[in-house]
mmCIF file of the N, C-alpha and C atoms, coordinates in Angstrom:
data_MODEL
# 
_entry.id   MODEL 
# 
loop_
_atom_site.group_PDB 
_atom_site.id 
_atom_site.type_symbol 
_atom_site.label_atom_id 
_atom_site.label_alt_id 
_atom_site.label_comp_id 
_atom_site.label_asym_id 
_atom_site.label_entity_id 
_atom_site.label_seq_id 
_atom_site.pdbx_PDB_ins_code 
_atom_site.Cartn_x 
_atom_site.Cartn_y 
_atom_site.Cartn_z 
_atom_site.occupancy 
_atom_site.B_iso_or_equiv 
_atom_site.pdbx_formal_charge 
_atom_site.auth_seq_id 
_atom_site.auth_comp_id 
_atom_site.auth_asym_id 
_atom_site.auth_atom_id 
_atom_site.pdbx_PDB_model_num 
ATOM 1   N N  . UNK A 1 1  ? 101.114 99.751  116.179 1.00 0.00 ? 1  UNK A N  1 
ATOM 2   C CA . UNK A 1 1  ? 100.081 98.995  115.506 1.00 0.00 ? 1  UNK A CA 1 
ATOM 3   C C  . UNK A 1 1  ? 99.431  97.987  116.463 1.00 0.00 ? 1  UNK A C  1 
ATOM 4   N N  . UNK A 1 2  ? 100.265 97.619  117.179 1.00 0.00 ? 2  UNK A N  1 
ATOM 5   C CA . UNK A 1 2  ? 99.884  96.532  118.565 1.00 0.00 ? 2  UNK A CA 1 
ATOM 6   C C  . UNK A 1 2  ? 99.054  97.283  119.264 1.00 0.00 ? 2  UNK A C  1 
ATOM 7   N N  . UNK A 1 3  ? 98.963  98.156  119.620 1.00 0.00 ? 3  UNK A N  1 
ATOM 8   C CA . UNK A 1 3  ? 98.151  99.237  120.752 1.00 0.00 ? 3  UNK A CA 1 
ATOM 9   C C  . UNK A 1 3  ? 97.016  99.368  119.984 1.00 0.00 ? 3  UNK A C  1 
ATOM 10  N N  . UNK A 1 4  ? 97.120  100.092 118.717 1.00 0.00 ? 4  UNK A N  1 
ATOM 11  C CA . UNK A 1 4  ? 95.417  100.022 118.215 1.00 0.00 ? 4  UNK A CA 1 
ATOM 12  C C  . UNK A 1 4  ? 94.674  98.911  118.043 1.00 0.00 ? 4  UNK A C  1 
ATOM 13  N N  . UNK A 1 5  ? 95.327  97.818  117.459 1.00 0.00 ? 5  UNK A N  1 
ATOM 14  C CA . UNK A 1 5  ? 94.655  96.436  117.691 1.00 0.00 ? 5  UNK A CA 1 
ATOM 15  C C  . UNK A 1 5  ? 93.992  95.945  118.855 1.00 0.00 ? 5  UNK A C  1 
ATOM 16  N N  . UNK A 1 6  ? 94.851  96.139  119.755 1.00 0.00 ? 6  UNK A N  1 
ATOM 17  C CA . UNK A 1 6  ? 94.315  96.191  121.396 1.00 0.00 ? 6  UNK A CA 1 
ATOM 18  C C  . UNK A 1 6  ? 93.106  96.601  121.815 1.00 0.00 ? 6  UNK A C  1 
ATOM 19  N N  . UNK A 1 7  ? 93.672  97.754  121.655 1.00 0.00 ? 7  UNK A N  1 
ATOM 20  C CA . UNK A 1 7  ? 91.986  98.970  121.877 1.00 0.00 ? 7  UNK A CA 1 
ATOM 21  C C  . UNK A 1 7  ? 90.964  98.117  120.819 1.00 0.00 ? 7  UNK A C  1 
ATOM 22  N N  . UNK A 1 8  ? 91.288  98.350  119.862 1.00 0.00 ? 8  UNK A N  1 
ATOM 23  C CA . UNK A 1 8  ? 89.982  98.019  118.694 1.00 0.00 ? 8  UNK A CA 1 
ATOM 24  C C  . UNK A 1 8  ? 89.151  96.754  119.365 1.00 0.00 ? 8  UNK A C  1 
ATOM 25  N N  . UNK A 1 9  ? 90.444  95.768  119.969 1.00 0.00 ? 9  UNK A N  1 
ATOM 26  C CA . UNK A 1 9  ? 89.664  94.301  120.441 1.00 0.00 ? 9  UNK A CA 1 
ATOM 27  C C  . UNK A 1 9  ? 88.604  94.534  121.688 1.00 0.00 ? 9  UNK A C  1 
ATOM 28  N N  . UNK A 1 10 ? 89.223  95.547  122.288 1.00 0.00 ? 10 UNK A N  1 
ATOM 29  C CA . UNK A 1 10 ? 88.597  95.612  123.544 1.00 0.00 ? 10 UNK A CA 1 
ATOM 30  C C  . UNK A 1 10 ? 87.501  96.402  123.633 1.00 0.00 ? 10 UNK A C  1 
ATOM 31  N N  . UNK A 1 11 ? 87.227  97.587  122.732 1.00 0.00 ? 11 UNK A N  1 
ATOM 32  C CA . UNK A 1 11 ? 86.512  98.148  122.461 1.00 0.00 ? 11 UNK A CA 1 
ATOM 33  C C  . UNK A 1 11 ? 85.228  97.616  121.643 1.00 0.00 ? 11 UNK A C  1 
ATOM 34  N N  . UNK A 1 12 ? 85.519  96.523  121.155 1.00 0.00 ? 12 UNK A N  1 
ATOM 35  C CA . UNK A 1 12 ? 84.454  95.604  120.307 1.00 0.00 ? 12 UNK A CA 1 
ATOM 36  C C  . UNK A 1 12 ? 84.030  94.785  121.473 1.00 0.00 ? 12 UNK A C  1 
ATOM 37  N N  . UNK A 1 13 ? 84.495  94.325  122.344 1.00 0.00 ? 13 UNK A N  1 
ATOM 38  C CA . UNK A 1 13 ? 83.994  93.878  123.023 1.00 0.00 ? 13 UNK A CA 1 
ATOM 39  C C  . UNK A 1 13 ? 83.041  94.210  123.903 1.00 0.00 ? 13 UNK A C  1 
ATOM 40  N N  . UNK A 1 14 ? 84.014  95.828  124.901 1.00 0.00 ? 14 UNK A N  1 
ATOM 41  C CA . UNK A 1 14 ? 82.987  96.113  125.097 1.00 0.00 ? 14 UNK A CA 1 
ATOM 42  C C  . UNK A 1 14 ? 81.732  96.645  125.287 1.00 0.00 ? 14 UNK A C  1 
ATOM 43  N N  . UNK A 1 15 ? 81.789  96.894  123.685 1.00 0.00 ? 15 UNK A N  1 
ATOM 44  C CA . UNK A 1 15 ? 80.614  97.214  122.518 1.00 0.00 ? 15 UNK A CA 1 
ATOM 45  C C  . UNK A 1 15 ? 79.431  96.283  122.749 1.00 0.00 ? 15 UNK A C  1 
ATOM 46  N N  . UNK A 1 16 ? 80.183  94.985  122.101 1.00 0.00 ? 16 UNK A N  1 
ATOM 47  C CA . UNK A 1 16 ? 79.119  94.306  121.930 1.00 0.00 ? 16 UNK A CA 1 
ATOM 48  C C  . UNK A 1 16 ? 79.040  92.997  122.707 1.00 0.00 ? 16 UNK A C  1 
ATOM 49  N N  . UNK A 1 17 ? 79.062  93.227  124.341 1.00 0.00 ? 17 UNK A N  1 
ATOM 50  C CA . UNK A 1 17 ? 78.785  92.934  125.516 1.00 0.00 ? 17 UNK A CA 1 
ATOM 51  C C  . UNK A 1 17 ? 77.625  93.138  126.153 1.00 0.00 ? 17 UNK A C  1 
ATOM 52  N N  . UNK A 1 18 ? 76.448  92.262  126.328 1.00 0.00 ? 18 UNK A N  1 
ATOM 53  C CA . UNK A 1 18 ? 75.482  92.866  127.211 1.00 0.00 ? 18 UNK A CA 1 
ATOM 54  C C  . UNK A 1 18 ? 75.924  93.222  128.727 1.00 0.00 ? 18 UNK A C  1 
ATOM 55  N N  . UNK A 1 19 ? 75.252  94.046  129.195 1.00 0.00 ? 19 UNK A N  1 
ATOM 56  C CA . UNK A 1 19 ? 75.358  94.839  130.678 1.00 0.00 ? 19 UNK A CA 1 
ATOM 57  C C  . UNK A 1 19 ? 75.458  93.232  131.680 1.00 0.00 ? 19 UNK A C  1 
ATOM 58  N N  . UNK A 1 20 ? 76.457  93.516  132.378 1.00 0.00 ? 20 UNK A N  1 
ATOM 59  C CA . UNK A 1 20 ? 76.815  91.907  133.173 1.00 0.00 ? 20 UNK A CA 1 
ATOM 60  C C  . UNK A 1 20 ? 77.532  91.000  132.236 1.00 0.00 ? 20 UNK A C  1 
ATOM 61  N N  . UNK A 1 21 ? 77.953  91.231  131.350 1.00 0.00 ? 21 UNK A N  1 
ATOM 62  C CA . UNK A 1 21 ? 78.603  90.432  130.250 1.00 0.00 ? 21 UNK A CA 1 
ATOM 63  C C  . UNK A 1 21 ? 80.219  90.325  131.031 1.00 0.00 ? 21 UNK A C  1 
ATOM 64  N N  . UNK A 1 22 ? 80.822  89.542  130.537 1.00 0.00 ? 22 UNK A N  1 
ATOM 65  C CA . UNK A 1 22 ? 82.072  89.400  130.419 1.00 0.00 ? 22 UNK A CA 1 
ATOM 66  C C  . UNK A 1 22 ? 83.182  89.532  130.127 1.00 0.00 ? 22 UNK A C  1 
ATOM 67  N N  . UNK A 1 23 ? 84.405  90.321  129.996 1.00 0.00 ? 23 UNK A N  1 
ATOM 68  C CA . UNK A 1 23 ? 85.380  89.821  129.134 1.00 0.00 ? 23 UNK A CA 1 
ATOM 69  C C  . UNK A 1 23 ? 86.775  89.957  129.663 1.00 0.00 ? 23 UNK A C  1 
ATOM 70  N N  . UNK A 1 24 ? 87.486  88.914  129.085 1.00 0.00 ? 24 UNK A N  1 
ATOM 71  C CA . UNK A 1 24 ? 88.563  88.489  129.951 1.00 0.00 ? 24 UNK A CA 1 
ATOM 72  C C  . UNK A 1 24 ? 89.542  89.098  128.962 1.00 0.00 ? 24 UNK A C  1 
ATOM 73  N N  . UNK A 1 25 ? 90.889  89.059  129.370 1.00 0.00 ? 25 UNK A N  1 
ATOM 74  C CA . UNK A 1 25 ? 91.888  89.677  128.590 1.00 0.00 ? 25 UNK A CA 1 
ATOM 75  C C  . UNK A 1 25 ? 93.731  88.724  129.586 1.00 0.00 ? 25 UNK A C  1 
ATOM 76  N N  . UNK A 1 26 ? 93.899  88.193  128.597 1.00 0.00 ? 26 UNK A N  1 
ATOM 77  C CA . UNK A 1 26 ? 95.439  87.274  128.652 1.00 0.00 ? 26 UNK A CA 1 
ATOM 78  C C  . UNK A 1 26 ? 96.717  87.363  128.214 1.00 0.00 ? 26 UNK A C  1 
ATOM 79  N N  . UNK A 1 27 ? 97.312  87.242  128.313 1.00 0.00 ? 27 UNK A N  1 
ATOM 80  C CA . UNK A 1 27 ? 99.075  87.348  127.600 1.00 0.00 ? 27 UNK A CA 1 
ATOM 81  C C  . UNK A 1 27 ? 99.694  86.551  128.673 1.00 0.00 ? 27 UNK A C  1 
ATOM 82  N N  . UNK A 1 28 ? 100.031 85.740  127.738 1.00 0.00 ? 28 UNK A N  1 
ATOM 83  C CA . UNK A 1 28 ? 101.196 84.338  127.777 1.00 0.00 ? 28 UNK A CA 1 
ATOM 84  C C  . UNK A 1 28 ? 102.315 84.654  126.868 1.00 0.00 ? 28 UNK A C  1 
ATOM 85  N N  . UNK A 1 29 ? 103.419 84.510  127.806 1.00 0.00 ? 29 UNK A N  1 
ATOM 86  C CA . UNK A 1 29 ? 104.767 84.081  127.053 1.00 0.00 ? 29 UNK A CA 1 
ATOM 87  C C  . UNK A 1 29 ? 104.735 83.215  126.872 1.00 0.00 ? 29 UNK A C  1 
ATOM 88  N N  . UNK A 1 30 ? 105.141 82.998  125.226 1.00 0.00 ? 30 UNK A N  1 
ATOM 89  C CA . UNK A 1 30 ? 105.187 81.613  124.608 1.00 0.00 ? 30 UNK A CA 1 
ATOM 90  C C  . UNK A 1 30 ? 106.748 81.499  123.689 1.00 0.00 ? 30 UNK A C  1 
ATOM 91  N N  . UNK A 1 31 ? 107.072 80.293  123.550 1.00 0.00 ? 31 UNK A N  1 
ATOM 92  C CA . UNK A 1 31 ? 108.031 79.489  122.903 1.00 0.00 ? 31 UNK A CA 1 
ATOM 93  C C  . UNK A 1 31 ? 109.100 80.812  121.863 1.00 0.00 ? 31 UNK A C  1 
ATOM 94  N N  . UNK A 1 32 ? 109.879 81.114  121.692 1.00 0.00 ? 32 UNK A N  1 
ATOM 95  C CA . UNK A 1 32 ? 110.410 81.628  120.518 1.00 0.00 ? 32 UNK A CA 1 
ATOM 96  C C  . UNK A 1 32 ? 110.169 83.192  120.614 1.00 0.00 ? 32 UNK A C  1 
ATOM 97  N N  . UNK A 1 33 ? 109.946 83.331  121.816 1.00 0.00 ? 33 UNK A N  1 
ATOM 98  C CA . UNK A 1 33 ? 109.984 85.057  122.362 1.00 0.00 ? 33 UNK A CA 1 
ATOM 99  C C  . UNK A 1 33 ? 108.623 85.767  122.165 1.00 0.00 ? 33 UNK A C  1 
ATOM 100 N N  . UNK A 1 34 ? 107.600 85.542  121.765 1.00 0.00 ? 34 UNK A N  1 
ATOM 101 C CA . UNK A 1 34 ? 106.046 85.642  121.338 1.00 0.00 ? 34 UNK A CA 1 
ATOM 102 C C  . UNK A 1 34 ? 105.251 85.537  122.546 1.00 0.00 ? 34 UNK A C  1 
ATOM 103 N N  . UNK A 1 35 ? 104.485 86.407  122.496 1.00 0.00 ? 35 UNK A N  1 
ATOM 104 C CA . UNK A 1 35 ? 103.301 86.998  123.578 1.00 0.00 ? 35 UNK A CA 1 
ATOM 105 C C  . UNK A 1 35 ? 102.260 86.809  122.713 1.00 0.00 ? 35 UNK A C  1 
ATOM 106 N N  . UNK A 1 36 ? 101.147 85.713  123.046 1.00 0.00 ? 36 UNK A N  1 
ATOM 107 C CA . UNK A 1 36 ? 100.143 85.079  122.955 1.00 0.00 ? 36 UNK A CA 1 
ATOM 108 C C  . UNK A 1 36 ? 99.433  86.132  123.634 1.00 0.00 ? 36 UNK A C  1 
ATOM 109 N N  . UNK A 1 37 ? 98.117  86.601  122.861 1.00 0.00 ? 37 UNK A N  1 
ATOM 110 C CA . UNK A 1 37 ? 97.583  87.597  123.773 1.00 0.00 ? 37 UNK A CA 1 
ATOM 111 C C  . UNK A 1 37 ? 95.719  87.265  123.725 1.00 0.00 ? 37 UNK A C  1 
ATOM 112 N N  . UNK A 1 38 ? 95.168  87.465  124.271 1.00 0.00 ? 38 UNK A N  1 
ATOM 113 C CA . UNK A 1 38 ? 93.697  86.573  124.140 1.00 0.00 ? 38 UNK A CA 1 
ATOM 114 C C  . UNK A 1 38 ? 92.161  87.621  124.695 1.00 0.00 ? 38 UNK A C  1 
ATOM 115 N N  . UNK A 1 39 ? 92.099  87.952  124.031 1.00 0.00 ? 39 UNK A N  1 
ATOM 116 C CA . UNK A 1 39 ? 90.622  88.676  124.704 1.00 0.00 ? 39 UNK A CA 1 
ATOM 117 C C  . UNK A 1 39 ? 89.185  87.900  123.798 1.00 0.00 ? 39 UNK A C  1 
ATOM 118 N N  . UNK A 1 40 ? 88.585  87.753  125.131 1.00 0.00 ? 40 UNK A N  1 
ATOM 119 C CA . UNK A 1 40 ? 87.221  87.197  124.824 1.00 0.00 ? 40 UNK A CA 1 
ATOM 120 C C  . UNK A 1 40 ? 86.435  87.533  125.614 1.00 0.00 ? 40 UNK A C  1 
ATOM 121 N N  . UNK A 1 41 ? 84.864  87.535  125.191 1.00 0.00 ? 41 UNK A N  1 
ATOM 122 C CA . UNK A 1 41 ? 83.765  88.035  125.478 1.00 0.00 ? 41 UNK A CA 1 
ATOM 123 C C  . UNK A 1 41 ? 82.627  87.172  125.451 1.00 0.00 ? 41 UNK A C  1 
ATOM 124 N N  . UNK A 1 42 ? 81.754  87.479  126.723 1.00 0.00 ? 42 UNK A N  1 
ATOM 125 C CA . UNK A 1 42 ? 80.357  87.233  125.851 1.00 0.00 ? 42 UNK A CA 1 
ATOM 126 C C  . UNK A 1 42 ? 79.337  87.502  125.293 1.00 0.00 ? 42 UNK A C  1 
ATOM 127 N N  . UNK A 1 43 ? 79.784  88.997  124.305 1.00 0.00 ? 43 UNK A N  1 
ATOM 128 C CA . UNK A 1 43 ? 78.879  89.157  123.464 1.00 0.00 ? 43 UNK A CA 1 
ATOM 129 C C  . UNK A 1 43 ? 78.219  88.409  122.510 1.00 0.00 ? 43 UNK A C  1 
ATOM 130 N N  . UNK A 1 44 ? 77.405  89.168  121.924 1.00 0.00 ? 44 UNK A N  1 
ATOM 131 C CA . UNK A 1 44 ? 76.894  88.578  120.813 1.00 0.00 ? 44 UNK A CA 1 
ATOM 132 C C  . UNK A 1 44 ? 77.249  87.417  119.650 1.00 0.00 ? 44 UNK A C  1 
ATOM 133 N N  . UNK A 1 45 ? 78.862  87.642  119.575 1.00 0.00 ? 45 UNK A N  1 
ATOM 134 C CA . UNK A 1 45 ? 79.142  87.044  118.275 1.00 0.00 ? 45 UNK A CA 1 
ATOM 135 C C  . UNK A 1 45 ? 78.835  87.609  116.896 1.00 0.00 ? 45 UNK A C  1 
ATOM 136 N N  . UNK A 1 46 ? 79.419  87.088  115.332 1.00 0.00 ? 46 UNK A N  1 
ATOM 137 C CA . UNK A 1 46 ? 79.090  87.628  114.509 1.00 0.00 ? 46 UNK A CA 1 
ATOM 138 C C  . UNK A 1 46 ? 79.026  86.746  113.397 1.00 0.00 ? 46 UNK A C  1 
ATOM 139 N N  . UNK A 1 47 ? 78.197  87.367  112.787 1.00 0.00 ? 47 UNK A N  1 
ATOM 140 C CA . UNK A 1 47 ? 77.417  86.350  111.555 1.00 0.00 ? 47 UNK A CA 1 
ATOM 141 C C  . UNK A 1 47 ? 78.398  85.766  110.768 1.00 0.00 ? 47 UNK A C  1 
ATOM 142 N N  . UNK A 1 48 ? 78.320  85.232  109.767 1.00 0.00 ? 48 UNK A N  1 
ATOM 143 C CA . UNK A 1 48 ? 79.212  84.181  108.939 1.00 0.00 ? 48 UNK A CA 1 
ATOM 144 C C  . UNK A 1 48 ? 79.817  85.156  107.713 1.00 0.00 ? 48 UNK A C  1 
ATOM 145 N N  . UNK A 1 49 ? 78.856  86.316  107.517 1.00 0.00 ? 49 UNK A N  1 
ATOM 146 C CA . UNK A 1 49 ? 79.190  87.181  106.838 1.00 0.00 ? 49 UNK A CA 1 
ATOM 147 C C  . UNK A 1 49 ? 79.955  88.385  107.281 1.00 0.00 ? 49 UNK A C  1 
ATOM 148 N N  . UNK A 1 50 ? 79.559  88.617  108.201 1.00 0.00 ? 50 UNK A N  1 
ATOM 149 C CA . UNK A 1 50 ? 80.793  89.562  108.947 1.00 0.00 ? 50 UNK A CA 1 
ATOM 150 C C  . UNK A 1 50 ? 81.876  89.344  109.218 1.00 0.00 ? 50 UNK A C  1 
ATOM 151 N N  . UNK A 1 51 ? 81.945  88.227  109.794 1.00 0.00 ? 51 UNK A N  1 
ATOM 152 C CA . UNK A 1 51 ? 83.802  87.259  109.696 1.00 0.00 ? 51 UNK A CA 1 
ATOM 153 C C  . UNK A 1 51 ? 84.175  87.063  108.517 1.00 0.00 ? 51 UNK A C  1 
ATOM 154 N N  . UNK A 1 52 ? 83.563  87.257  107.430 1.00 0.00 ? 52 UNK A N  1 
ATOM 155 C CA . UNK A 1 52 ? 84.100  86.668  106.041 1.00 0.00 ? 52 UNK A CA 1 
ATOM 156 C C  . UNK A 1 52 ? 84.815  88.232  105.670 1.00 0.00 ? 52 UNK A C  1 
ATOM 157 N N  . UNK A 1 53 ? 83.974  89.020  106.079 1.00 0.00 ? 53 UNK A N  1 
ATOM 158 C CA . UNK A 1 53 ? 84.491  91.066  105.958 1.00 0.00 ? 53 UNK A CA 1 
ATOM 159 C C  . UNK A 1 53 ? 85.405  91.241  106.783 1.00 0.00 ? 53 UNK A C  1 
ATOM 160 N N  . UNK A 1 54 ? 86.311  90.665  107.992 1.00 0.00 ? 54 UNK A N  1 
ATOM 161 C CA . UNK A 1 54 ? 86.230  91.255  109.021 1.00 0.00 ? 54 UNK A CA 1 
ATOM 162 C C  . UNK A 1 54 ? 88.153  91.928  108.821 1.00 0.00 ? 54 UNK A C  1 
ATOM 163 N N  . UNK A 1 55 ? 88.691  90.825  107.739 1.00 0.00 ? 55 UNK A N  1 
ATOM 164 C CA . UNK A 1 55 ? 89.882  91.537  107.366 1.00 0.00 ? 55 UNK A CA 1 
ATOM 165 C C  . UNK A 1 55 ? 90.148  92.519  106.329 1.00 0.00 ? 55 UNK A C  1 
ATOM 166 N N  . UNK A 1 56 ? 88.716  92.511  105.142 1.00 0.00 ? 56 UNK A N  1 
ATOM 167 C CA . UNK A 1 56 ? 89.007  93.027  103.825 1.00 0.00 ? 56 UNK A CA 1 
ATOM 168 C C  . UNK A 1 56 ? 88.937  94.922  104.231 1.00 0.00 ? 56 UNK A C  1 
ATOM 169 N N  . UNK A 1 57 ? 90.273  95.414  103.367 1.00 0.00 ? 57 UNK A N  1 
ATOM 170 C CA . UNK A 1 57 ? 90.590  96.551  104.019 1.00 0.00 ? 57 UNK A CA 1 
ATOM 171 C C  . UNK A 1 57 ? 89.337  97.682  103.228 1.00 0.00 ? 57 UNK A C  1 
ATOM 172 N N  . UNK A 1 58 ? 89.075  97.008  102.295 1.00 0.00 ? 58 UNK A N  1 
ATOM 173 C CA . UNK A 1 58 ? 87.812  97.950  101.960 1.00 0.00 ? 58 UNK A CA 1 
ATOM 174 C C  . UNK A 1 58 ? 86.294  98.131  101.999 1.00 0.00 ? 58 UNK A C  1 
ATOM 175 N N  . UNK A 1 59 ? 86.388  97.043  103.003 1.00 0.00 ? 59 UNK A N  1 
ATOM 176 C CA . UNK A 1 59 ? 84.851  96.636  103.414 1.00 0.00 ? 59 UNK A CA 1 
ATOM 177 C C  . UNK A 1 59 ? 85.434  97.428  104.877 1.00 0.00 ? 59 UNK A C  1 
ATOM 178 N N  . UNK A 1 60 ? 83.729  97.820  105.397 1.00 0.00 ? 60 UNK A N  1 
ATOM 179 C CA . UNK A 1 60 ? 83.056  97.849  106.381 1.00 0.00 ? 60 UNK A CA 1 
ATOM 180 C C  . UNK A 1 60 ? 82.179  97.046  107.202 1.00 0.00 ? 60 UNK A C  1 
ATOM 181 N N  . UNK A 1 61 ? 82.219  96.650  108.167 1.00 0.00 ? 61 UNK A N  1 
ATOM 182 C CA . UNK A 1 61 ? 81.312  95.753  108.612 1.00 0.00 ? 61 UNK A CA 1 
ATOM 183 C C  . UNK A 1 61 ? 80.776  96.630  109.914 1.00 0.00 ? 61 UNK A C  1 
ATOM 184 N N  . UNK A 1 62 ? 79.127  96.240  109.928 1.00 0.00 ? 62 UNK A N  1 
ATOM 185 C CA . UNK A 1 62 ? 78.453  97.393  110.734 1.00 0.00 ? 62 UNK A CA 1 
ATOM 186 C C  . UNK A 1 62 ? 77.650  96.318  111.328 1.00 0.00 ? 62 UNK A C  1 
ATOM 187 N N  . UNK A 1 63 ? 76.816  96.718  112.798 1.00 0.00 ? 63 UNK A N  1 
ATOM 188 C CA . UNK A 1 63 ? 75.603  96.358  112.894 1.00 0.00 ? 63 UNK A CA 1 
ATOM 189 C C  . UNK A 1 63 ? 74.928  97.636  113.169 1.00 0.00 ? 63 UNK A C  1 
ATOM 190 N N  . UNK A 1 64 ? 73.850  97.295  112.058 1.00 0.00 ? 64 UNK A N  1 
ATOM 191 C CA . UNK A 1 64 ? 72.717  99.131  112.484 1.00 0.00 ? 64 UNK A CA 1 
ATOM 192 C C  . UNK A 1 64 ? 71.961  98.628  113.344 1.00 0.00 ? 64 UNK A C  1 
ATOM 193 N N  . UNK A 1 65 ? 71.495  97.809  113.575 1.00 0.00 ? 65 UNK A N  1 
ATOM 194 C CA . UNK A 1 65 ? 70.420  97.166  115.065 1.00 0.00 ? 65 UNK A CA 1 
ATOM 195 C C  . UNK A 1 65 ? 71.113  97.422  116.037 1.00 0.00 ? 65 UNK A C  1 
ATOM 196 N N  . UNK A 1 66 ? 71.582  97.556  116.199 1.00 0.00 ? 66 UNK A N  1 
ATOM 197 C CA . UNK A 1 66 ? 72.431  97.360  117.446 1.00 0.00 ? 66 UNK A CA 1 
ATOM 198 C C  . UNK A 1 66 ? 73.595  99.327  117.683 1.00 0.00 ? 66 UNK A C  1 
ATOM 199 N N  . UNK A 1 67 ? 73.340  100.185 116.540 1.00 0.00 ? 67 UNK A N  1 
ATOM 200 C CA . UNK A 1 67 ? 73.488  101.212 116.291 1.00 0.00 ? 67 UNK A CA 1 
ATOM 201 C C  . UNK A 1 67 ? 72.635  102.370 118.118 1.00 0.00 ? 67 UNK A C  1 
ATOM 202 N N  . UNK A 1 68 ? 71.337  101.854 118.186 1.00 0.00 ? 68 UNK A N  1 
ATOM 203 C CA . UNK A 1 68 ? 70.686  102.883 119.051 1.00 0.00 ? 68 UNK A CA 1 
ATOM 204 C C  . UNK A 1 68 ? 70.958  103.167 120.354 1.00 0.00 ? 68 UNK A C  1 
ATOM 205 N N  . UNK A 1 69 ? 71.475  101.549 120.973 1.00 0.00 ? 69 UNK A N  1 
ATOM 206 C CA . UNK A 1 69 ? 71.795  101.413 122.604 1.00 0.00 ? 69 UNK A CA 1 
ATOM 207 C C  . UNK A 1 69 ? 73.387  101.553 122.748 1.00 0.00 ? 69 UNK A C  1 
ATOM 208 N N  . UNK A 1 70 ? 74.150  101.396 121.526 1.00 0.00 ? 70 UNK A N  1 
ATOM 209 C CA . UNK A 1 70 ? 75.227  101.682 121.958 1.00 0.00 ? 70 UNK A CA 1 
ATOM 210 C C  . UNK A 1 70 ? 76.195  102.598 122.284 1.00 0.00 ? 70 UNK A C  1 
ATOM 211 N N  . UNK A 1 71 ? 75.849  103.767 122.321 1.00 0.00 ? 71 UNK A N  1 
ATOM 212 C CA . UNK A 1 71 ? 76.391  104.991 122.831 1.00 0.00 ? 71 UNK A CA 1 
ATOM 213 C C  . UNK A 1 71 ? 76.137  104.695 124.354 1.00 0.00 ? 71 UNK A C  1 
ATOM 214 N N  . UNK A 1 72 ? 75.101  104.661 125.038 1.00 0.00 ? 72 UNK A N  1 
ATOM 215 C CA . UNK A 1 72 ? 75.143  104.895 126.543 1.00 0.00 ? 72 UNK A CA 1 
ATOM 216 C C  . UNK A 1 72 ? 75.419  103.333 126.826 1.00 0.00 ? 72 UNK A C  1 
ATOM 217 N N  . UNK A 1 73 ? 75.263  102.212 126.204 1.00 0.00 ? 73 UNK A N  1 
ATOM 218 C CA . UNK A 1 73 ? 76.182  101.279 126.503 1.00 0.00 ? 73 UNK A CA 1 
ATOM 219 C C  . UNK A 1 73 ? 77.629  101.287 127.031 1.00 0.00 ? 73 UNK A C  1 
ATOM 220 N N  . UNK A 1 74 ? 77.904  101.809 125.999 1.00 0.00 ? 74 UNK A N  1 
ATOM 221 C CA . UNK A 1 74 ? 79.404  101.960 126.317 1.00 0.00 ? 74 UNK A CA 1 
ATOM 222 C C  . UNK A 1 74 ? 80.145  103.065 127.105 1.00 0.00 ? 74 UNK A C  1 
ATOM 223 N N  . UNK A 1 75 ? 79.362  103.892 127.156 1.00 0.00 ? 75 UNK A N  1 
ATOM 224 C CA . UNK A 1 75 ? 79.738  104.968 128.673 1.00 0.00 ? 75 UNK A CA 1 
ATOM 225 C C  . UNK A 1 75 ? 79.849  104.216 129.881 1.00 0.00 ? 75 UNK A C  1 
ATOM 226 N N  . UNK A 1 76 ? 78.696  103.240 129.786 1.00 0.00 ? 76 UNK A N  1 
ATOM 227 C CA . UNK A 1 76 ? 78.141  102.330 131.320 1.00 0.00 ? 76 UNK A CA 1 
ATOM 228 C C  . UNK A 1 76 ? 79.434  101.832 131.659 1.00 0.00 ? 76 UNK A C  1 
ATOM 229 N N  . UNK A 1 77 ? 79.604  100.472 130.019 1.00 0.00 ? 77 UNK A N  1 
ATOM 230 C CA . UNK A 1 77 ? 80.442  99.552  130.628 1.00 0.00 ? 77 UNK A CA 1 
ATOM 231 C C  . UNK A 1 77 ? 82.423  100.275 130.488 1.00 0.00 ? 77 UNK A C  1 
ATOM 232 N N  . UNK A 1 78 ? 82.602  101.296 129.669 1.00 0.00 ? 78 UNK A N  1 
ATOM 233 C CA . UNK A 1 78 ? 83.831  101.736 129.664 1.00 0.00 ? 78 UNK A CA 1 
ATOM 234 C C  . UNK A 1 78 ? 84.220  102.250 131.181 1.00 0.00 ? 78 UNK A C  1 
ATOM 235 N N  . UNK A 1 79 ? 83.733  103.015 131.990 1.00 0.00 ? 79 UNK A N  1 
ATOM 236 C CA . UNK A 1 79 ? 83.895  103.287 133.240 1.00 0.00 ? 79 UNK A CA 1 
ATOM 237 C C  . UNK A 1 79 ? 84.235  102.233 133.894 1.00 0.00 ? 79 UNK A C  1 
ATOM 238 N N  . UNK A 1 80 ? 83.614  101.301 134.153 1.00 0.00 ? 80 UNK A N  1 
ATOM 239 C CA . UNK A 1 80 ? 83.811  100.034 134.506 1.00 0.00 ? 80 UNK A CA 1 
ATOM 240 C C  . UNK A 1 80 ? 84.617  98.901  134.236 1.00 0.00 ? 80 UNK A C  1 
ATOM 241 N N  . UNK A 1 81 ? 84.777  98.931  133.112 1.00 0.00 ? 81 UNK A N  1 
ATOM 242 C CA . UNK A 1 81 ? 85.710  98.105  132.338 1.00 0.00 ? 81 UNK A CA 1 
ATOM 243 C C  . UNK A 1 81 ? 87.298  98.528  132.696 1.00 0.00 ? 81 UNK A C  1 
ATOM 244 N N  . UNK A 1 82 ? 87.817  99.794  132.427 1.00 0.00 ? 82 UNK A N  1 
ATOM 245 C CA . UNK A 1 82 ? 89.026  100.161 131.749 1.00 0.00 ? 82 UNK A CA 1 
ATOM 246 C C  . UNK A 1 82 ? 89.483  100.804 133.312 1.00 0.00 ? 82 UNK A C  1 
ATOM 247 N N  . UNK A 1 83 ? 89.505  100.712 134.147 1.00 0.00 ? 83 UNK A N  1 
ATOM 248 C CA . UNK A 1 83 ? 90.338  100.330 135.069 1.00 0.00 ? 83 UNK A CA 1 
ATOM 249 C C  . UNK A 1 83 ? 91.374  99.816  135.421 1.00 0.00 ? 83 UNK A C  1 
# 
């Protein structure tokens, strides 16, 4: 379940990363045997309404704007990235 979470994070990222964008990825051992783990980006971000969806297991949360460039987006930056 840890591994798909992973992917899913990283894959959103870098989704929704512009070309030259950023994203970092962390794990800290912390206190009480726990791996603190941290990925961030500088994509876009997401609306107030999409974070409000972003756990409910029967919602979907989409962007269709952002639907057209992201296929060869993510060819670009996955090559690059996942190294």
């Amino acid at each position: 379940m840890i591994d798909a979470l992973t992917r899913n994070l990283v894959s959103n990222a870098i989704k929704f990363s512009n070309t030259g964008g950023k994203i970092h990825i962390s794990a800290t051992h912390e206190k009480n045997k726990f791996v603190e783990v941290k990925i961030t980006d500088s994509g876009i971000g997401m609306t107030k309404e999409l974070q409000s969806k972003m756990f409910l297991m029967k919602e979907k949360a989409s962007r269709p704007e952002l639907q057209e460039n992201l296929a060869q987006d993510l060819d670009c930056c996955s090559v690059k990235s996942c190294r």
